[in-house]
N, CA, C and O atoms as CSV, one atom per row, in Angstrom:
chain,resi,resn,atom,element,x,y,z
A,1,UNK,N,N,88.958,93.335,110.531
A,1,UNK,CA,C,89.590,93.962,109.394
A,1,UNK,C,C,91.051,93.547,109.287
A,1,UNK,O,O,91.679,93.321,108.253
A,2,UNK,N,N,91.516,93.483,110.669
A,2,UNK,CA,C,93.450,93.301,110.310
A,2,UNK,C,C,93.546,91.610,109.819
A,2,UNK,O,O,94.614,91.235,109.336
A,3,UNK,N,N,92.354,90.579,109.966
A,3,UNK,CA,C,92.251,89.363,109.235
A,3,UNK,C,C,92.306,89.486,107.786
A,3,UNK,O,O,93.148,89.024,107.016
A,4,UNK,N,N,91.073,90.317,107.492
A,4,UNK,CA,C,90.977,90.523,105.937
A,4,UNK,C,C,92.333,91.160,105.313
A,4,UNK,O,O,92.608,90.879,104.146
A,5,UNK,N,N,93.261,92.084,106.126
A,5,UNK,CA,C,94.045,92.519,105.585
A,5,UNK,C,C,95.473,91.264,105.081
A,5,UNK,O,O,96.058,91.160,104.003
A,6,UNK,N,N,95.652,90.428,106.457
A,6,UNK,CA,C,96.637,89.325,106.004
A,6,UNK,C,C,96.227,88.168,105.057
A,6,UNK,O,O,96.932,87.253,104.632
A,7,UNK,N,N,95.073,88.397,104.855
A,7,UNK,CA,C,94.325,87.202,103.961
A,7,UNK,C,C,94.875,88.027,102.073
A,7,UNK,O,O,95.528,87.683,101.088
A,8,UNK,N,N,94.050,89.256,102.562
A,8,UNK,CA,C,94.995,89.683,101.378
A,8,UNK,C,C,96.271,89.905,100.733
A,8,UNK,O,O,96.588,89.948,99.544
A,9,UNK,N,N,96.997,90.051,101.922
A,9,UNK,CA,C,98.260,90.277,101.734
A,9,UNK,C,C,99.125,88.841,101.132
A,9,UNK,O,O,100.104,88.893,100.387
A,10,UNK,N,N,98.417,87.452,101.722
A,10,UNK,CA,C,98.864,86.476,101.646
A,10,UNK,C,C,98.883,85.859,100.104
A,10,UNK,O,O,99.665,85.391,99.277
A,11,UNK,N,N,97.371,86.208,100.303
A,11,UNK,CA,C,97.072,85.736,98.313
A,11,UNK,C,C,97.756,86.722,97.549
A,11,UNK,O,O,98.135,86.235,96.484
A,12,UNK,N,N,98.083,88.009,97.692
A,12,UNK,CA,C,99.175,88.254,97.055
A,12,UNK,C,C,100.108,88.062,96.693
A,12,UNK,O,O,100.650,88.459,95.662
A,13,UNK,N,N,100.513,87.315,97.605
A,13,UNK,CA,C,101.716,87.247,97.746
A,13,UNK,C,C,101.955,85.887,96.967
A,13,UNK,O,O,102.965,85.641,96.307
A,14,UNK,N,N,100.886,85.053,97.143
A,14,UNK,CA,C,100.546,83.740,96.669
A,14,UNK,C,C,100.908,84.023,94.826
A,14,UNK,O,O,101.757,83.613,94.034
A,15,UNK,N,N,99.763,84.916,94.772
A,15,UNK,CA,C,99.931,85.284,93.148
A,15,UNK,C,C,101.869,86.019,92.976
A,15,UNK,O,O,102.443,85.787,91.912
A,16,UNK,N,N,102.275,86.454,93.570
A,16,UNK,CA,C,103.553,86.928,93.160
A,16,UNK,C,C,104.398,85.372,92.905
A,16,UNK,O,O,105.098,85.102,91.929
A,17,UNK,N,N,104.143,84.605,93.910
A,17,UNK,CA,C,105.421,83.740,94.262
A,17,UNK,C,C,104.758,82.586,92.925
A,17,UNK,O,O,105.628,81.826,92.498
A,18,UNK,N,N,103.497,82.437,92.343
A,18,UNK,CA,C,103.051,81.723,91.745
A,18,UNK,C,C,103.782,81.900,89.961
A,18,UNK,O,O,104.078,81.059,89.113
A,19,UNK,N,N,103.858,83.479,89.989
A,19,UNK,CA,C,104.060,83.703,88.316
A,19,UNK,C,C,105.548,83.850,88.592
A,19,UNK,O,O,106.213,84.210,87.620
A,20,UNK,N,N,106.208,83.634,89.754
A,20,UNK,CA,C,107.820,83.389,90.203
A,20,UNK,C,C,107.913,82.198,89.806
A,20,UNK,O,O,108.912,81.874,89.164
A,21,UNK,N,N,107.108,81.451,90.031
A,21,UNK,CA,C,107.643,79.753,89.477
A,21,UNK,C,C,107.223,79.514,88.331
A,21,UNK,O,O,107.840,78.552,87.874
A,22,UNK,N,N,106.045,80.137,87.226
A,22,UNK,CA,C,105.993,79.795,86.113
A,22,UNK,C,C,106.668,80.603,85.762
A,22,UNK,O,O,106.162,80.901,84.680
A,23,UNK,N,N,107.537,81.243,85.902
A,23,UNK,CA,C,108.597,82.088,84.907
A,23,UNK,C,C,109.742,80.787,85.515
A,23,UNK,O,O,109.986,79.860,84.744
A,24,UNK,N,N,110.211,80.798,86.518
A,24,UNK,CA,C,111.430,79.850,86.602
A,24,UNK,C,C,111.176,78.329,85.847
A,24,UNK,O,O,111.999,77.574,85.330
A,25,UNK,N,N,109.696,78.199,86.002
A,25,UNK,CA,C,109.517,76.518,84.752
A,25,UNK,C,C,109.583,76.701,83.737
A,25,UNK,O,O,109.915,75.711,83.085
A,26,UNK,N,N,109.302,78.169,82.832
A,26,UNK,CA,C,109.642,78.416,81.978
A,26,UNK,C,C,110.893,78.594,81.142
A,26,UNK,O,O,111.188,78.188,80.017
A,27,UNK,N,N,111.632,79.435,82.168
A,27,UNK,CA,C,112.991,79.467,81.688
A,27,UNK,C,C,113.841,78.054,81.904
A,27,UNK,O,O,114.708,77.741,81.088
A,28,UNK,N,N,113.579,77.336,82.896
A,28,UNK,CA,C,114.254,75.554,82.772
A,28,UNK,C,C,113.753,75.014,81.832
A,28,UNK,O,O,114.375,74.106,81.280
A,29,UNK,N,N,112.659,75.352,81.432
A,29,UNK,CA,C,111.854,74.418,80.035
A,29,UNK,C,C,111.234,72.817,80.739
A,29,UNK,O,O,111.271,71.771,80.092
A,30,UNK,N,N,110.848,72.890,81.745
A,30,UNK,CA,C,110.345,72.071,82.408
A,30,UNK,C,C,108.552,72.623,82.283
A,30,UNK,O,O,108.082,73.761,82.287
A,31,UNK,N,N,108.034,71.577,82.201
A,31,UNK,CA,C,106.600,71.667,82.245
A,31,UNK,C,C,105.698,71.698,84.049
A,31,UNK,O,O,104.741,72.355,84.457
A,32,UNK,N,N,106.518,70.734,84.665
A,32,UNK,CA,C,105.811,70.273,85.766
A,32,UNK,C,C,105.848,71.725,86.498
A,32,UNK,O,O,104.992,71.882,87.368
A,33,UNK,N,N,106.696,72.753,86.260
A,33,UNK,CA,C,107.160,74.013,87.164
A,33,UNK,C,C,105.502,74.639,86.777
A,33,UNK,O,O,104.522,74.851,87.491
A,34,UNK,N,N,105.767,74.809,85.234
A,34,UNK,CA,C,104.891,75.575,84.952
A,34,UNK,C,C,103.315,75.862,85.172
A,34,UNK,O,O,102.580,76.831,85.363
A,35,UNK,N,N,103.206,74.186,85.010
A,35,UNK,CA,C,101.941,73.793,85.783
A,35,UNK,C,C,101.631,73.966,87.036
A,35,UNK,O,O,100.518,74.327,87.418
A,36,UNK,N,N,102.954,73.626,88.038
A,36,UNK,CA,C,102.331,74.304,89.472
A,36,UNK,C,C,102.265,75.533,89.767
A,36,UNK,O,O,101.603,75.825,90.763
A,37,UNK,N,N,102.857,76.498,89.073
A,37,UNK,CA,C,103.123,77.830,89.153
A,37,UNK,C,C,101.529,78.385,88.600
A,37,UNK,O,O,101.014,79.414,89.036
A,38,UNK,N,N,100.910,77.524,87.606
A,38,UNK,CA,C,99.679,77.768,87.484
A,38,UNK,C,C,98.511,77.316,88.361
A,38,UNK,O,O,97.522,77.960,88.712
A,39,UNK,N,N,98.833,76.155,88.610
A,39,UNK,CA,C,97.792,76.162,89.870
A,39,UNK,C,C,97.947,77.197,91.459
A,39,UNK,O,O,97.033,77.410,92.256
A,40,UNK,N,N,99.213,77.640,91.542
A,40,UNK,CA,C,99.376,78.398,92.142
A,40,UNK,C,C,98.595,79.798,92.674
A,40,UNK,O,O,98.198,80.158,93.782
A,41,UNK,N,N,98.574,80.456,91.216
A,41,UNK,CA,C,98.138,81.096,90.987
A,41,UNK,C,C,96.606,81.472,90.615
A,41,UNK,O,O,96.123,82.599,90.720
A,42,UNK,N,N,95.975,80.377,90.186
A,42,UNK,CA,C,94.406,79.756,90.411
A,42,UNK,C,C,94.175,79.767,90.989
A,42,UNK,O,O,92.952,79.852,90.879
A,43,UNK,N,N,94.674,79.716,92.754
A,43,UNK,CA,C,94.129,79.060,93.725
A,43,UNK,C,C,94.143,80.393,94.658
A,43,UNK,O,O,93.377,80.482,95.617
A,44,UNK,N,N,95.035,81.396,94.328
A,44,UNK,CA,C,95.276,82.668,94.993
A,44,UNK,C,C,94.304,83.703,94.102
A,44,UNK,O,O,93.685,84.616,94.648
A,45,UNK,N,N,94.259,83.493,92.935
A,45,UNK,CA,C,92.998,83.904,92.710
A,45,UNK,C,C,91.594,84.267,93.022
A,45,UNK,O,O,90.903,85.281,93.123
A,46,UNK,N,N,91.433,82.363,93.181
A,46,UNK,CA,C,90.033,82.516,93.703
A,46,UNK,C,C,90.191,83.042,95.051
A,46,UNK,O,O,89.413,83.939,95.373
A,47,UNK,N,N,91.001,82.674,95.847
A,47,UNK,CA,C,90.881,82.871,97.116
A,47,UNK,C,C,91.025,84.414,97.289
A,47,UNK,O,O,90.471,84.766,98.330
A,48,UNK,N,N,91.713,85.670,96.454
A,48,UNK,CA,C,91.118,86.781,96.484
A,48,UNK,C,C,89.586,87.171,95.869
A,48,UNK,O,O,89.001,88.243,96.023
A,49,UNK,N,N,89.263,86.354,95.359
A,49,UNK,CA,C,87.855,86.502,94.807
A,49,UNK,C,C,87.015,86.017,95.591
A,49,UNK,O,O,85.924,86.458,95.232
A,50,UNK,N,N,86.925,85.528,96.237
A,50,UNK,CA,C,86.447,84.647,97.613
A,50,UNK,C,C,86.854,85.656,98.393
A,50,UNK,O,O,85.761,86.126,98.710
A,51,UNK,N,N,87.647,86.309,98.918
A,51,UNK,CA,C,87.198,87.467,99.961
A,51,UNK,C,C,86.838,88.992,99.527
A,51,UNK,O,O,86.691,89.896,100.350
A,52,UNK,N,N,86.731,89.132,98.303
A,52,UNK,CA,C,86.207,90.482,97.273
A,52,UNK,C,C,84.683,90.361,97.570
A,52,UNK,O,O,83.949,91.298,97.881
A,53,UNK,N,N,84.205,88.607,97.375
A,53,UNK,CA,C,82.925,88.283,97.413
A,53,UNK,C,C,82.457,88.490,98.690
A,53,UNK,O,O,81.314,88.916,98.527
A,54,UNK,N,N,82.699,88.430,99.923
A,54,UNK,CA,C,82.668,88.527,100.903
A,54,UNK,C,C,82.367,89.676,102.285
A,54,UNK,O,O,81.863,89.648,103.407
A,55,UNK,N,N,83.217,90.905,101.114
A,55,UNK,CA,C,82.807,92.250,101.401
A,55,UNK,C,C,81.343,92.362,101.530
A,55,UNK,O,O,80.407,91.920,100.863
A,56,UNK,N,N,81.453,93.276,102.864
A,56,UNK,CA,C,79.674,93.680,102.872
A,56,UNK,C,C,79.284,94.899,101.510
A,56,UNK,O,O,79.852,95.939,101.176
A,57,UNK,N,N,78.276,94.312,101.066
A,57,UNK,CA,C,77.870,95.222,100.138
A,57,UNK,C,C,78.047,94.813,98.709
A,57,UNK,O,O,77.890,95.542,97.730
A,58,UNK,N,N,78.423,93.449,98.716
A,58,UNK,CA,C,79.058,92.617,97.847
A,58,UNK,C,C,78.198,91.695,97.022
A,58,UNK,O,O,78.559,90.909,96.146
A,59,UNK,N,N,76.623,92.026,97.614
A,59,UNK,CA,C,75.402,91.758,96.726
A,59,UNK,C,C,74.734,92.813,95.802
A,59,UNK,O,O,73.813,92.786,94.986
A,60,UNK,N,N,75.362,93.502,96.151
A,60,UNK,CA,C,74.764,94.619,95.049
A,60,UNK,C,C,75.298,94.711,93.685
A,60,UNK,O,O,76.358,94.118,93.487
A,61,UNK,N,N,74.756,95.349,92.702
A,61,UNK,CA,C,74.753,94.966,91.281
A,61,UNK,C,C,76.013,96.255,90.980
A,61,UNK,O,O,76.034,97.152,91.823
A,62,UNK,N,N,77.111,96.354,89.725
A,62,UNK,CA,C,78.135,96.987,89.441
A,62,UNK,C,C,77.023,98.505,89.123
A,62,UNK,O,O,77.236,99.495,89.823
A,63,UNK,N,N,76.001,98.556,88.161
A,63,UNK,CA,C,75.564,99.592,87.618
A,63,UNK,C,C,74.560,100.152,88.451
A,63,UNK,O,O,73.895,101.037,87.913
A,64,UNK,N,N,74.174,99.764,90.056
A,64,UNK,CA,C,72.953,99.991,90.859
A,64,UNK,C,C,73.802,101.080,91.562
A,64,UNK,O,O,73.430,101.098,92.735
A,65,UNK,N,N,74.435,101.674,91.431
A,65,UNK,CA,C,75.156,102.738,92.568
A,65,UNK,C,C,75.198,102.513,94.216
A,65,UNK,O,O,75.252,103.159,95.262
A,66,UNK,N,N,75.152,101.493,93.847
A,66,UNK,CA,C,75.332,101.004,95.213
A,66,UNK,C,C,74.088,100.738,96.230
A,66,UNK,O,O,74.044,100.367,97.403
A,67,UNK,N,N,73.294,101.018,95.462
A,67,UNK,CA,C,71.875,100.299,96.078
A,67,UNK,C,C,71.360,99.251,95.701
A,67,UNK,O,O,71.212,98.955,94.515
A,68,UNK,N,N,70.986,98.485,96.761
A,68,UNK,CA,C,70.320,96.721,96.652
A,68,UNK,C,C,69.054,96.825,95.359
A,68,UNK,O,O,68.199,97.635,95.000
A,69,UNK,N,N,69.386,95.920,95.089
A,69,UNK,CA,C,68.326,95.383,93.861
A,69,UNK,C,C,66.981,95.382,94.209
A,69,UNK,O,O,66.979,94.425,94.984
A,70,UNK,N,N,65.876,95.770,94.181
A,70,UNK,CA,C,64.539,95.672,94.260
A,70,UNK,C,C,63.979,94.747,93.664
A,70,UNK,O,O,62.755,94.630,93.716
């Protein structure tokens, strides 16, 4: 669990520091910022979605209350 917790904490942090640089490419009016600030943030994305997916229990359907699919 204290893994999953720095994994999260990291891609957070990923996504903070990501829309930090497309706001700073933005305000220079530079493109190349903006673009990495977006892949940045793509990539911290998935990678919280990639450990959301990962959770046990994480095959089950949103409207099944939490019971496996039959």
């Amino acid at each position: 669990m204290r893994r999953e917790s720095l994994l999260y904490g990291l891609f957070v942090a990923g996504v903070v520091a990501g829309l930090a640089i497309l706001l700073a490419g933005e305000f220079e009016g530079t493109d190349t910022f903006v673009f990495a600030g977006g892949i940045v943030i793509l990539l911290s994305v998935g990678g919280l979605t990639a450990l959301v997916a990962a959770l046990p229990g994480a095959e089950t359907g949103a409207g099944s209350g939490g019971k496996p699919d039959r």
